[in-house]
Phi, psi and omega in degrees: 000311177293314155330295178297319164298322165314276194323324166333274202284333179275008166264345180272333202291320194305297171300341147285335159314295170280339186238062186244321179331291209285358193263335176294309163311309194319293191299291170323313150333316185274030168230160198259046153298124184266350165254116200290142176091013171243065162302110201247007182115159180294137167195148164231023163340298188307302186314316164314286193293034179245296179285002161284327210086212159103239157318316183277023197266036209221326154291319199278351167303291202283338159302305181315293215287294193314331205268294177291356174268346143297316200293304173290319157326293213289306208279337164271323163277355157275007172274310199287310191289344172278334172257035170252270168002270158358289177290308183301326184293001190266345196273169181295177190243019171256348171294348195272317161338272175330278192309307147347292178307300199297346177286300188316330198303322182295308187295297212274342184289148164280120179306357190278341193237011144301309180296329149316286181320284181299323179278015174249222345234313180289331196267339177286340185260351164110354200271123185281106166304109176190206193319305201297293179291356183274354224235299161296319180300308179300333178313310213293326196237024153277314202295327171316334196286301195317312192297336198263016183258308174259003098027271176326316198274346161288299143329304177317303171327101150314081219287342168311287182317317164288320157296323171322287199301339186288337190290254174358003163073049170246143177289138193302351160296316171287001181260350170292280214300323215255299182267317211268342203275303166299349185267347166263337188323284161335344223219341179267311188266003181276302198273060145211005158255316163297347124339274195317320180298297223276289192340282178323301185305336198280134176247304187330299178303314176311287192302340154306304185294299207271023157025130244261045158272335179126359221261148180203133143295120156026283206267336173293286185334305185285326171292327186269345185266319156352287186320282185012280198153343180222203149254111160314107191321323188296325174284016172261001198260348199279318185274332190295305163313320182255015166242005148304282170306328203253328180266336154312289198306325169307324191295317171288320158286339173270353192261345160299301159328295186292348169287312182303284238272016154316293212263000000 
């Protein structure tokens, strides 16, 4: 009995620990204080002037950029870690070792020295940095995620049906599209939502990459209004939104999961 209570309370203390950060910006979010933790009264003054523009349209700048350098990372690398995926498992099984191992290195490296590396590599070969290499940087340390996210569903994935189709006179493209595609589909939109996340999330990487045209992220934004002296209040009604919007969606992919493996 003291045990489950122990276990409790050190699962309530944890979950307050992380998520009291984000219940403070929430609350802050409604009052027009430009210093967080200076409650000045309900207001939703910030959300306006978020969605408005105006002074902040340089954030609202840097959202876009952010949103669309996820949106392409995450979706090319989840074409590229799926037909990766796809080949190591096909591979023998001590190349299949190897290859594993070597997908993880990326995942287990720090990011700073992913980011060093792609900023030696763009200035040796010559490359003017901006949305395009910051768009590669992200490809290179997304895609390990997707291959070790559809990994699983392949192995689950009855290899007898594929060869049947293959009998049967479909072509191997078509027993890709037809049997193998659907059978990875999970596993696919699990690493390309976890992309999108790494994507959205990432600084280390960025700031190596995204070179002095003027082009600025999420996380570059926040990081250069730091230097300032502050925050810009409009990013608490912004972190308010986009942890919202992230925990819906979570809430809708698991309720679709308990629905397929219902049925």
């Amino acid at each position: 009995m003291m045990t489950k209570i122990l276990a409790k309370t050190y699962l309530w203390l944890l979950l307050f620990l992380l998520y009291s950060p984000i219940l403070i910006i929430m609350i802050f979010s409604f009052t027009e204080a430009k210093v967080l933790g200076n409650w000045t009264g309900f207001s939703t003054k910030l959300y306006s002037s978020l969605f408005t523009g105006g002074v902040q349209r340089s954030l609202v700048g840097a959202l876009w950029n952010t949103f669309a350098i996820a949106m392409l990372a995450a979706s090319i690398s989840t074409i590229l870690g799926s037909i990766a995926a796809i080949g190591i498992f096909n591979l023998r099984t001590r190349p299949r070792q190897v290859m594993n191992f070597t997908n993880a290195i990326p995942m287990m490296n720090a990011d700073i020295i992913t980011g060093v590396s792609l900023f030696l590599l763009f200035v040796s070969f010559g490359v003017s940095q901006g949305f395009t290499t910051v768009v590669l940087a992200h490809i290179t340390f997304c895609t390990p995620y997707v291959v070790l996210s559809v990994m699983p569903r392949l192995k689950k994935m009855n290899q007898n049906v594929y060869e049947a189709a293959l009998d049967l006179g479909a072509t191997p493209f078509q027993a890709l599209r037809k049997v193998i595609l659907p059978e990875i589909r999970p596993g696919m939109i699990s690493g390309f939502i976890l992309a999108f996340t790494l994507s959205i999330d990432d600084f280390a990487v960025t700031i190596f990459t995204i070179g002095n045209e003027g082009l600025e992220t999420l996380s570059t934004f926040i990081y250069a209004d730091a230097r300032k002296g502050g925050l810009t209040p409009e990013l608490r009604p912004l972190s308010t939104i986009i942890f919202i919007t992230v925990l819906v969606l979570l809430i809708v992919i698991n309720k679709r999961a308990e629905k397929s493996a219902a049925k």
